[in-house]
C-alpha positions as a LaTeX table, in Angstrom:
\begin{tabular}{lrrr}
\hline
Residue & $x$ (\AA) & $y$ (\AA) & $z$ (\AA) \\
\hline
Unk1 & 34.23 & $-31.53$ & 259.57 \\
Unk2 & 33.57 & $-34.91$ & 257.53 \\
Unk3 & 35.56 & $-35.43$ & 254.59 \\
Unk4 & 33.78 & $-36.01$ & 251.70 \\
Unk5 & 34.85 & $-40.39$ & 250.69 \\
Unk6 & 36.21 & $-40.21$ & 247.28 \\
Unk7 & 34.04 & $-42.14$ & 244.47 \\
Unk8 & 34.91 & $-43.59$ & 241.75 \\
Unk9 & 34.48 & $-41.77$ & 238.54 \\
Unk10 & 33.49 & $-44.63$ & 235.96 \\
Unk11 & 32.24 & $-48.11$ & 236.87 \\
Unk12 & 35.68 & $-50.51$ & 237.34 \\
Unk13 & 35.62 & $-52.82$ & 234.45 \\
Unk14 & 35.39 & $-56.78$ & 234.93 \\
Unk15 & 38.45 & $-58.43$ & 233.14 \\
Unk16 & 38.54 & $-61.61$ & 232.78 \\
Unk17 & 42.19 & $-63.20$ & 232.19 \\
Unk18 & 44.66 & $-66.30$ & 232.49 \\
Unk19 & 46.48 & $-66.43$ & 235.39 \\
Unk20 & 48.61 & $-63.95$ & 236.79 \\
Unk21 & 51.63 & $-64.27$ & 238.30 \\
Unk22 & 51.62 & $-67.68$ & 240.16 \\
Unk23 & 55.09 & $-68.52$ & 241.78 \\
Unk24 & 56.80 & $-71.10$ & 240.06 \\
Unk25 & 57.17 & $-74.41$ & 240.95 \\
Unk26 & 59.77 & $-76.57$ & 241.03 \\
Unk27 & 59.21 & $-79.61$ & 238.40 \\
Unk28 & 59.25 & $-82.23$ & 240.95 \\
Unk29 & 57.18 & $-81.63$ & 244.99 \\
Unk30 & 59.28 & $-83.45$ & 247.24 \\
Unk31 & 57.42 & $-86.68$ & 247.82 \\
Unk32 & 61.09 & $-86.75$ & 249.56 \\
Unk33 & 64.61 & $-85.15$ & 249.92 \\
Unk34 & 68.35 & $-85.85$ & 249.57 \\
Unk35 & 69.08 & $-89.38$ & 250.89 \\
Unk36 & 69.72 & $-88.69$ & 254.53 \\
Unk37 & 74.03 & $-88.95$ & 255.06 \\
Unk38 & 75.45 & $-92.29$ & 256.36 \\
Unk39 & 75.46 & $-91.06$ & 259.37 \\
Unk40 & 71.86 & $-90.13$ & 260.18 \\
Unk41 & 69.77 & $-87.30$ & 259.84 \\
Unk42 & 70.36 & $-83.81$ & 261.36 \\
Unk43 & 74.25 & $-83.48$ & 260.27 \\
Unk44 & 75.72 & $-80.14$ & 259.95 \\
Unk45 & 78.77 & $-80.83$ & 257.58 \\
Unk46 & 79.38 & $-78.26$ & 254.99 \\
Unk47 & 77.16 & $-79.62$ & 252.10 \\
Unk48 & 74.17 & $-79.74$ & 255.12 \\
Unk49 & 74.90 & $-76.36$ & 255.92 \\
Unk50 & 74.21 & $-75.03$ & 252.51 \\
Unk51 & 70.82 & $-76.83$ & 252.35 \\
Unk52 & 67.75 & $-75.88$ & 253.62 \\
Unk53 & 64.50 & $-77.88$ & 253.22 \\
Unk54 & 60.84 & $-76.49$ & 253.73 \\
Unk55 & 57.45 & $-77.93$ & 255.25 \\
Unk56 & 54.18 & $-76.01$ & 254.19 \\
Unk57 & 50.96 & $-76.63$ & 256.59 \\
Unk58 & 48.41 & $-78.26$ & 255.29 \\
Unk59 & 47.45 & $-75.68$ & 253.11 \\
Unk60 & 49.57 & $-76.72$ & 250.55 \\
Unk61 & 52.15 & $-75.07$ & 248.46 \\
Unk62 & 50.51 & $-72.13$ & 246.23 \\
Unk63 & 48.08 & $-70.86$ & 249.09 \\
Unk64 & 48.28 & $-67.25$ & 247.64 \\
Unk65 & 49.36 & $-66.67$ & 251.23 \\
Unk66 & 52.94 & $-67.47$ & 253.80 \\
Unk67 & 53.70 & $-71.22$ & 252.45 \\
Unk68 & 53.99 & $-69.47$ & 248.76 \\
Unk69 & 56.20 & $-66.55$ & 250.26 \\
Unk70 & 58.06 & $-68.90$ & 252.35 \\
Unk71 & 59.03 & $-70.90$ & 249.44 \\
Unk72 & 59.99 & $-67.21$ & 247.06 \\
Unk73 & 62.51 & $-66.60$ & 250.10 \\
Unk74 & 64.07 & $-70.06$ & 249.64 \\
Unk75 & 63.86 & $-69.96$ & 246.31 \\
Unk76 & 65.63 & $-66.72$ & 246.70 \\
Unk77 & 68.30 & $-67.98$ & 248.72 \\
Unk78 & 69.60 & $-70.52$ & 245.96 \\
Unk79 & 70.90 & $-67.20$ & 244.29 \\
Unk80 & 72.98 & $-67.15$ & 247.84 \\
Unk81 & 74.10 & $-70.76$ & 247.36 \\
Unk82 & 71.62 & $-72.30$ & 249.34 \\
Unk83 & 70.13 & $-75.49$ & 247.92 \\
Unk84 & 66.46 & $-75.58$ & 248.48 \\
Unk85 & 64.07 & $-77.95$ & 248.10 \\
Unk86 & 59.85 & $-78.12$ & 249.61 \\
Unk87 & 57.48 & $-81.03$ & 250.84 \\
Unk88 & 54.17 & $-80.31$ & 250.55 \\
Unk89 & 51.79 & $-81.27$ & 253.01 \\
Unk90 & 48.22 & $-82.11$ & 251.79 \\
Unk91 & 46.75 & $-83.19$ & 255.24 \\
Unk92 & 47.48 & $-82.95$ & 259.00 \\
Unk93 & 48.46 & $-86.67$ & 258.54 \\
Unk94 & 51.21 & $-85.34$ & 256.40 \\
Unk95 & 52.67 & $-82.37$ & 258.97 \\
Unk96 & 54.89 & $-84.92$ & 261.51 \\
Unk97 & 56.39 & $-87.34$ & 258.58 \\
Unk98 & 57.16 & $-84.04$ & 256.49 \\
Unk99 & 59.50 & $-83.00$ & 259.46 \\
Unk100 & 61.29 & $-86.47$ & 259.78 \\
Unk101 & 61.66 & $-86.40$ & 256.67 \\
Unk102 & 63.37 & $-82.48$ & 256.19 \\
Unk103 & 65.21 & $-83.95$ & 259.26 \\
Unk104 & 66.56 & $-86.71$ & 257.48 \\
Unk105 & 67.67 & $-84.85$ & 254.47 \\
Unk106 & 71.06 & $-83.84$ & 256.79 \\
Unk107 & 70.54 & $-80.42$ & 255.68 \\
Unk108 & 71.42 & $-77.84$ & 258.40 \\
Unk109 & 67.89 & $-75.88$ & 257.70 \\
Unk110 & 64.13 & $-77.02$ & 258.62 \\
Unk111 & 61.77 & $-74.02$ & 258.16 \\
Unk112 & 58.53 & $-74.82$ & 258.68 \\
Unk113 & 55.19 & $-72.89$ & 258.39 \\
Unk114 & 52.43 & $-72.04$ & 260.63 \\
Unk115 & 50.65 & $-73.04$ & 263.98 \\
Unk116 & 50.03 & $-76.85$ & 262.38 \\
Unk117 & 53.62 & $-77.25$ & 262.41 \\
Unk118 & 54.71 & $-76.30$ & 265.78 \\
Unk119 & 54.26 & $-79.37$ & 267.75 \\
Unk120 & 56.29 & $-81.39$ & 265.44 \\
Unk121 & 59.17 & $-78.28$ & 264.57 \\
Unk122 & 59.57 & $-78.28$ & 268.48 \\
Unk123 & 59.32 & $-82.13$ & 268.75 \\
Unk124 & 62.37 & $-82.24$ & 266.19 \\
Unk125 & 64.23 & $-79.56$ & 267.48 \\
Unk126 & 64.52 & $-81.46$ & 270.60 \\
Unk127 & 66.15 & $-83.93$ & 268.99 \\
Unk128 & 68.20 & $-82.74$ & 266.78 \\
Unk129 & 70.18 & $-79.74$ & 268.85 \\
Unk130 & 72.30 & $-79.39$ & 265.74 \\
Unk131 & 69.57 & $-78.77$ & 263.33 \\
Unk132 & 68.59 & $-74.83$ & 262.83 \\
Unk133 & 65.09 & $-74.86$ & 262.56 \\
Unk134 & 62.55 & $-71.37$ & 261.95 \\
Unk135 & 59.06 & $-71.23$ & 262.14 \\
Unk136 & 56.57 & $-68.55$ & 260.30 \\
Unk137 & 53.90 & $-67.26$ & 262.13 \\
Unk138 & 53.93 & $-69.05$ & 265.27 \\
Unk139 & 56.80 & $-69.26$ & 268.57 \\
Unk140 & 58.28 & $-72.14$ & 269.43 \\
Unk141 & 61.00 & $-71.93$ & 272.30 \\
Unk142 & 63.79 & $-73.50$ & 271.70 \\
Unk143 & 67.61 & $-72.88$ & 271.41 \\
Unk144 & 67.35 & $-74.15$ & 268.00 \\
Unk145 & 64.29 & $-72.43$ & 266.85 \\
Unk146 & 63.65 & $-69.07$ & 265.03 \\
Unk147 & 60.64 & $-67.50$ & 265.09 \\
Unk148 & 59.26 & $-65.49$ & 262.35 \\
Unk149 & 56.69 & $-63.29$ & 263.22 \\
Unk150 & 54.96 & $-59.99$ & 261.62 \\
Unk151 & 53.37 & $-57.13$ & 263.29 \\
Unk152 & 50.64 & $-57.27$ & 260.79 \\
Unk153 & 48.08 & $-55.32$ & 263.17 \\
Unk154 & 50.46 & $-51.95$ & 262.11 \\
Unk155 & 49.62 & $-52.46$ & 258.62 \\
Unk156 & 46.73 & $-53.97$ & 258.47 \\
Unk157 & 45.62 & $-50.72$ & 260.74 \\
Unk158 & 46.43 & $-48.45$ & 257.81 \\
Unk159 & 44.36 & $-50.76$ & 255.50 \\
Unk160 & 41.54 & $-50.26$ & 258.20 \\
Unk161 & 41.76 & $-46.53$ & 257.93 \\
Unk162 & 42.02 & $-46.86$ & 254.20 \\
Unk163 & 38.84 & $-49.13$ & 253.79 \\
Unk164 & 36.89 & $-46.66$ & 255.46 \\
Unk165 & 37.63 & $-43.89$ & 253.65 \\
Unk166 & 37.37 & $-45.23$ & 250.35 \\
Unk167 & 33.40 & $-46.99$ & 251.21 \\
Unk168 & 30.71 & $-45.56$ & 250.01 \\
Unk169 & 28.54 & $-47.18$ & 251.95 \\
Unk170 & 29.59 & $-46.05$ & 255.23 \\
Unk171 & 30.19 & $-50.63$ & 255.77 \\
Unk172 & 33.80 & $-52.38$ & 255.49 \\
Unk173 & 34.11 & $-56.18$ & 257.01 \\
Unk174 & 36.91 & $-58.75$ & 257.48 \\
Unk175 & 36.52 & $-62.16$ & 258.41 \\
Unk176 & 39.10 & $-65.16$ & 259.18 \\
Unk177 & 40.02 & $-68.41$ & 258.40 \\
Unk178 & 39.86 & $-69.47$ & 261.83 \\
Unk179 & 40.29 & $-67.40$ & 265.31 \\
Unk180 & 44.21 & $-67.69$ & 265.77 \\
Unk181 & 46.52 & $-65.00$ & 267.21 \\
Unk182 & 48.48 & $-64.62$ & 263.20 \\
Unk183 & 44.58 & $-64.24$ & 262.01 \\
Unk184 & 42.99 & $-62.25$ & 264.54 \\
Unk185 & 46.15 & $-59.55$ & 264.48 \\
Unk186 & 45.34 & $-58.93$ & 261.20 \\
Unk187 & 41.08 & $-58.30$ & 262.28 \\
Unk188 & 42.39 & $-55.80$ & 265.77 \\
Unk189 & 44.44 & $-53.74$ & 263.11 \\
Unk190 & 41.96 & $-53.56$ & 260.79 \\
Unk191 & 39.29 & $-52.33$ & 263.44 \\
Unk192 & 41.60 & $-49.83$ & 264.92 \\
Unk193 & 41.79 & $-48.39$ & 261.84 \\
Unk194 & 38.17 & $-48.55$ & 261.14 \\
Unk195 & 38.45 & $-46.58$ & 264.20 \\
Unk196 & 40.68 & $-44.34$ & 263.70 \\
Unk197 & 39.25 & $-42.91$ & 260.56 \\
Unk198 & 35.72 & $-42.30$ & 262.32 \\
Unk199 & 37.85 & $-40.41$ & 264.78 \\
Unk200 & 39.49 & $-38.20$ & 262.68 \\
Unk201 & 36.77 & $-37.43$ & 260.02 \\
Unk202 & 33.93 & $-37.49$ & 262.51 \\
Unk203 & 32.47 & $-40.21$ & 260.82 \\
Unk204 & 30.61 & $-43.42$ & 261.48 \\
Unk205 & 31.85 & $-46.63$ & 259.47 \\
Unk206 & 30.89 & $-49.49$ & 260.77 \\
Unk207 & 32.74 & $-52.92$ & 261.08 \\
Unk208 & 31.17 & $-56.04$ & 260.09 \\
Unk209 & 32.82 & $-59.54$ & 260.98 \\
Unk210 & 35.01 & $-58.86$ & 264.11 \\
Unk211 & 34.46 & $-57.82$ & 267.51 \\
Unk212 & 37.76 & $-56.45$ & 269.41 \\
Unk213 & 36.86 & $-56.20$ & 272.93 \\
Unk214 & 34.84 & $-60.16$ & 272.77 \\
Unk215 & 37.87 & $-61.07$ & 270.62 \\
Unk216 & 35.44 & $-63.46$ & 268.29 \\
Unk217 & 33.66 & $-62.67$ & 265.13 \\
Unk218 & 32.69 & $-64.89$ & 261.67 \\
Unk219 & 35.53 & $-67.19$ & 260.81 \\
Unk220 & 34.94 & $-69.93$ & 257.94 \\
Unk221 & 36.79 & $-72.47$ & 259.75 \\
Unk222 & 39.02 & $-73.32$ & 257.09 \\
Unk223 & 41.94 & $-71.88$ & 254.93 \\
Unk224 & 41.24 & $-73.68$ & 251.79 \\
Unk225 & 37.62 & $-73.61$ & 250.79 \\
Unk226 & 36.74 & $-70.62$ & 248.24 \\
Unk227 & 32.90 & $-71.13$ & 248.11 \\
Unk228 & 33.10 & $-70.68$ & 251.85 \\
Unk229 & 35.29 & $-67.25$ & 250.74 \\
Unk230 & 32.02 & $-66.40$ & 248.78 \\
Unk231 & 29.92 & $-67.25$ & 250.96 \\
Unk232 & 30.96 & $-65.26$ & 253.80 \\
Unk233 & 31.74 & $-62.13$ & 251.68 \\
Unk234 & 28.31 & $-62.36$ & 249.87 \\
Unk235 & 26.67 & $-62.43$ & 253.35 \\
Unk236 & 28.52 & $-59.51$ & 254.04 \\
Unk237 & 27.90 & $-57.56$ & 251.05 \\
Unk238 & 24.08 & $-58.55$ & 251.56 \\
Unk239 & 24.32 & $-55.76$ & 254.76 \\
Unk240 & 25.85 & $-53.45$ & 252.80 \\
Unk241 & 29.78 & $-53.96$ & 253.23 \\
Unk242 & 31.70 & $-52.51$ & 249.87 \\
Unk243 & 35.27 & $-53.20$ & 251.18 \\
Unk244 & 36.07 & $-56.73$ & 252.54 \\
Unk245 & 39.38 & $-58.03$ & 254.06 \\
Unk246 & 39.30 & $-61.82$ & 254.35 \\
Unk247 & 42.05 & $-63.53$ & 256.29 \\
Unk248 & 41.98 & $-67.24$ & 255.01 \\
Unk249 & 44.61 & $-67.85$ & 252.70 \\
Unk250 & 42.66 & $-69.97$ & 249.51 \\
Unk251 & 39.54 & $-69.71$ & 251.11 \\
Unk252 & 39.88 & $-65.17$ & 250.43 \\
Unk253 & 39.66 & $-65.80$ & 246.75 \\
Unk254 & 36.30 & $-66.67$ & 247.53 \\
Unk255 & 35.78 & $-63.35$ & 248.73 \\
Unk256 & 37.17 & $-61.77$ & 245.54 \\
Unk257 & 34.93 & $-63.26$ & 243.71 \\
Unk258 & 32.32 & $-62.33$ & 245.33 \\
Unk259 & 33.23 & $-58.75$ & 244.95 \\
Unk260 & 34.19 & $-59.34$ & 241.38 \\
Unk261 & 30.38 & $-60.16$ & 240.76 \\
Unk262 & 28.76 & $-57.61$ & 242.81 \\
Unk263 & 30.62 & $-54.77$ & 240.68 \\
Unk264 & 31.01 & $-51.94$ & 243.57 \\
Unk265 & 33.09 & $-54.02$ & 246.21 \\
Unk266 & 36.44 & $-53.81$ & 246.59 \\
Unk267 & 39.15 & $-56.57$ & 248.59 \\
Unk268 & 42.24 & $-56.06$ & 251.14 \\
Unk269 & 44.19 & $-58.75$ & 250.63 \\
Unk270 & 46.63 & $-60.48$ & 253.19 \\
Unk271 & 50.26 & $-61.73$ & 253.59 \\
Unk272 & 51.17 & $-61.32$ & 249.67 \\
Unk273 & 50.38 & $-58.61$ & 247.24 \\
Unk274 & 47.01 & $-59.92$ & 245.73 \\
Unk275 & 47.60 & $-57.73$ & 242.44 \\
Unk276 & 50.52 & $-60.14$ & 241.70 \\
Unk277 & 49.56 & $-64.08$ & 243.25 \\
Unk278 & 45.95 & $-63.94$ & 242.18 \\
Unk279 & 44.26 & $-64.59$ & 239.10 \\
Unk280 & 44.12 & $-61.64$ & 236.72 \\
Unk281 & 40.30 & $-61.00$ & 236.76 \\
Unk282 & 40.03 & $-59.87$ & 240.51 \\
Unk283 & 42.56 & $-57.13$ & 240.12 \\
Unk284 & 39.76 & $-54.45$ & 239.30 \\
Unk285 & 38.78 & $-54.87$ & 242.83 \\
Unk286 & 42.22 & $-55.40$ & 244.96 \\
Unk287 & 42.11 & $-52.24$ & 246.94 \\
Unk288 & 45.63 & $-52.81$ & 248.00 \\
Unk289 & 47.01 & $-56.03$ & 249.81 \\
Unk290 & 48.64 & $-56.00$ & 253.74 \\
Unk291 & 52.50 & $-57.42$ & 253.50 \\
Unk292 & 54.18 & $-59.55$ & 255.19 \\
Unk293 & 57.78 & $-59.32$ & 253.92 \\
Unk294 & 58.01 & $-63.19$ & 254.65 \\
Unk295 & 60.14 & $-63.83$ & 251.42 \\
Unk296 & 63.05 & $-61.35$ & 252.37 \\
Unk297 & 63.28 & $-62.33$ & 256.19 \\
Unk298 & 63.67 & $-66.30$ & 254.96 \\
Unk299 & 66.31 & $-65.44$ & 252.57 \\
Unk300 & 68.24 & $-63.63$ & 255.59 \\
Unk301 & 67.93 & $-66.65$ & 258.14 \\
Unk302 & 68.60 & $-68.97$ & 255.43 \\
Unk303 & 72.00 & $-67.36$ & 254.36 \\
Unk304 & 72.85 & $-66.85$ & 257.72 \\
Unk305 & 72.12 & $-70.48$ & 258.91 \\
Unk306 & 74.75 & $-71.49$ & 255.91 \\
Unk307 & 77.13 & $-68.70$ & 257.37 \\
Unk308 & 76.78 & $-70.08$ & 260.77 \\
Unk309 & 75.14 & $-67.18$ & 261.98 \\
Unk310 & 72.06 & $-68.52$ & 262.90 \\
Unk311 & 70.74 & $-67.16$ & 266.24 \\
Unk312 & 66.92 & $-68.10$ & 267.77 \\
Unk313 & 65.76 & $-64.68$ & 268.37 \\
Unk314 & 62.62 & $-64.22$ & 267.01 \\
Unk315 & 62.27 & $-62.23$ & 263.91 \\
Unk316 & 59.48 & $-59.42$ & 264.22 \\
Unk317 & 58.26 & $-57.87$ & 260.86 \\
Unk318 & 57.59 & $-54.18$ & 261.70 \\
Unk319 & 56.47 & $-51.20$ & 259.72 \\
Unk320 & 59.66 & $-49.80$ & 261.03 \\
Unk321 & 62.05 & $-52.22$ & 259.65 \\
Unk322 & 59.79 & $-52.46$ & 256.22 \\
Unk323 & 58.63 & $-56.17$ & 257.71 \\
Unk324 & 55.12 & $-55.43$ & 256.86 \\
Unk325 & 53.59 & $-52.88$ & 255.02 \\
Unk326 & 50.94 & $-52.25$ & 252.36 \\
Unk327 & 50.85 & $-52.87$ & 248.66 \\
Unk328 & 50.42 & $-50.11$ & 246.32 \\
Unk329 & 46.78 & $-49.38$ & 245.27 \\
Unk330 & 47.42 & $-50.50$ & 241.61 \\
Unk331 & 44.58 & $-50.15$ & 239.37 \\
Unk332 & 42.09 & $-48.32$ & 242.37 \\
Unk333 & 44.88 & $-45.24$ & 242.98 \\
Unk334 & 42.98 & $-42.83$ & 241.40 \\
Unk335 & 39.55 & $-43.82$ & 243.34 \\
Unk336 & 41.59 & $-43.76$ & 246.47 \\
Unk337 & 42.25 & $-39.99$ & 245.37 \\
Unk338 & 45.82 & $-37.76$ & 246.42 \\
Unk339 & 45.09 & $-36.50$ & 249.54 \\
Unk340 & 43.45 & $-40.42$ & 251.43 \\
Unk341 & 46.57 & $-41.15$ & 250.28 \\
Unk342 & 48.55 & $-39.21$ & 252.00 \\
Unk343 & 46.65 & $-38.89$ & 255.10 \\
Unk344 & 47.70 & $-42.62$ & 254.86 \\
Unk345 & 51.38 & $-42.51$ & 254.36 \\
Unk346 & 51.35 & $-39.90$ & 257.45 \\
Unk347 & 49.94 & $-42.31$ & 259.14 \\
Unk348 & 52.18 & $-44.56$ & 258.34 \\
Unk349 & 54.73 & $-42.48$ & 259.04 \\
Unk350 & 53.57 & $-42.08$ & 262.87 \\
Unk351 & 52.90 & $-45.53$ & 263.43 \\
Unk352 & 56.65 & $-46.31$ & 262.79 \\
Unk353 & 57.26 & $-44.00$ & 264.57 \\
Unk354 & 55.82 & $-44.99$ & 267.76 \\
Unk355 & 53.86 & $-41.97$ & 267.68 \\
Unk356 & 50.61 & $-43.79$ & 267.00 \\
Unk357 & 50.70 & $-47.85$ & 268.70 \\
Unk358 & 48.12 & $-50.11$ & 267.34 \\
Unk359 & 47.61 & $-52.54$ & 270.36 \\
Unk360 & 46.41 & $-56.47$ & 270.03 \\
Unk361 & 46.62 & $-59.56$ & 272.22 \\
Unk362 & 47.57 & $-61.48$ & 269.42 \\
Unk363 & 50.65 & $-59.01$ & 268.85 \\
Unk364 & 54.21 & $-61.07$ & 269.02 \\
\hline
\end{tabular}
């Protein structure tokens, strides 16, 4: 038997606001770090081993997305005694030289973030054996080199299954900043949620943006441009989608604005809890957000690089060890209603399990 979707009972109100919560920034970006020791770069004494420096991609520093969480962790692990410092990179032409120079600062940790990164965090790693190095979202093998990785097609399959049963008009979408195995996890989980929900309801959502069995579907191409964000969501919402999850970093906020101005569309967000790194205004429509607990796992391999317990096994962010997970529904809990809710902590509950396995390529 179908399950009625909940609606919601009055229209969502637009509020307009000041920012929210936007992470704090140190007063000075690294244009560079600690004079490199006598020595060289890449020593391990004990002042090295209590610092840790950080490269973002290209994407820049508040992202709303993994270089932002990246940098909370660090910033975390100062409580810990770990001296932290960033360099932003603005440009591709800024990714290598940001690495030399994290090298250089003789601290014992180089944590670098994304795919843009990898060449030169492997590159590095090579030469400086004695360096720990750890990498979010992307593998690079090497003694030296921790991977952190998230399972983001177990949550973002819950947000899938969620989306669904919250439309009203029987139309959810996602699309991506570009097609990359940390993007495109996100877009399989979603769909097998989709999926999963038409299943069990007997119903017939459909999925706009993604295609699971080509592996390809609308990608913008770029992490940083929000009127590409609208764009893409407006085209959407134009065939009828009323939930969209956009996987783009910036380029997302796009999306929630788009939703913002249409009045009945509602946002996943990605990596972060949207509710607390966006702008104010767009929380009326953050359905919930899919976590990556990126801030906790850096604060672990950062303390235990200091302790000298670093070790290269990847890190994989799991529903089961709380790695990933979804954000609570915030304003929207009562229009996702008592009992979608707890179909989708069940859920939940099986996927951790191993009961339920949500399957991707792009899976680390």
């Amino acid at each position: 038997m179908t399950v009625p979707r909940p609606r919601a009972t009055a229209p969502r109100p637009h509020r307009r606001a000041a920012l929210g919560v936007v992470l704090a920034v140190p007063a000075l970006l690294l244009a560079g770090c600690a004079q490199a020791p006598a020595e060289g770069g890449g020593g391990t004494d004990a002042a090295g081993a209590s610092c840790a420096r950080m490269v973002t991609n290209s994407g820049g520093l508040e992202d709303r997305s993994f270089n932002q969480s990246s940098w909370a962790g660090l910033q975390a692990a100062e409580a810990d005694g770990v001296d932290a410092e960033v360099l932003v990179s603005t440009s591709e032409n800024d990714l290598a030289p940001n690495v030399q120079q994290a090298v250089d600062s003789g601290c014992g940790l180089v944590l670098t973030v994304g795919y843009e990164l990898a060449a030169a965090t492997e590159e590095q790693a090579a030469a400086h054996p004695d360096v720990d190095f750890a990498i979010v979202d992307e593998t690079v093998e090497a003694p030296n080199v921790k991977p952190i990785l998230f399972d983001t097609a177990q949550a973002s399959y819950l947000a899938g299954y969620l989306a669904a049963g919250v439309s009203e008009t029987g139309v959810v979408a996602t699309f991506g900043g570009g097609n990359q195995p940390p993007v495109t996890l996100f877009m399989d989980g979603f769909s097998q949620g989709v999926a999963a929900w038409n299943a069990a309801h007997d119903d017939d959502v459909r999925l706009l943006g993604w295609d699971e069995g080509a592996q390809d579907g609308s990608f913008t191409g770029d992490f940083e441009d929000v009127s590409k964000g609208r764009q893409q969501a407006q085209a959407f919402i134009d065939q009828g989608a009323d939930v969209i999850m956009p996987v783009a970093g910036q380029v997302g906020e796009g999306a929630a604005a788009a939703a913002r101005d249409a009045g009945d569309v509602l946002v996943v967000w990605v990596d972060n809890d949207g509710y607390e790194s966006l702008p104010a205004e767009y929380r009326p429509v953050l359905l919930t957000s899919v976590l990556k607990d990126t801030e906790q796992a850096v604060r672990e391999i950062a303390v235990a690089s200091r302790d000298g317990d670093f070790d290269a096994e990847p890190f994989v962010g799991t529903l089961e060890n709380e790695g990933v997970g979804l954000a609570p529904f915030h304003d929207l809990e009562d229009r996702v209603g008592a009992d979608l809710a707890a179909e989708v902590d069940a859920l939940r509950d099986r996927v951790a399990a191993g009961e339920v396995t949500v399957t991707s390529p792009s899976a680390p």
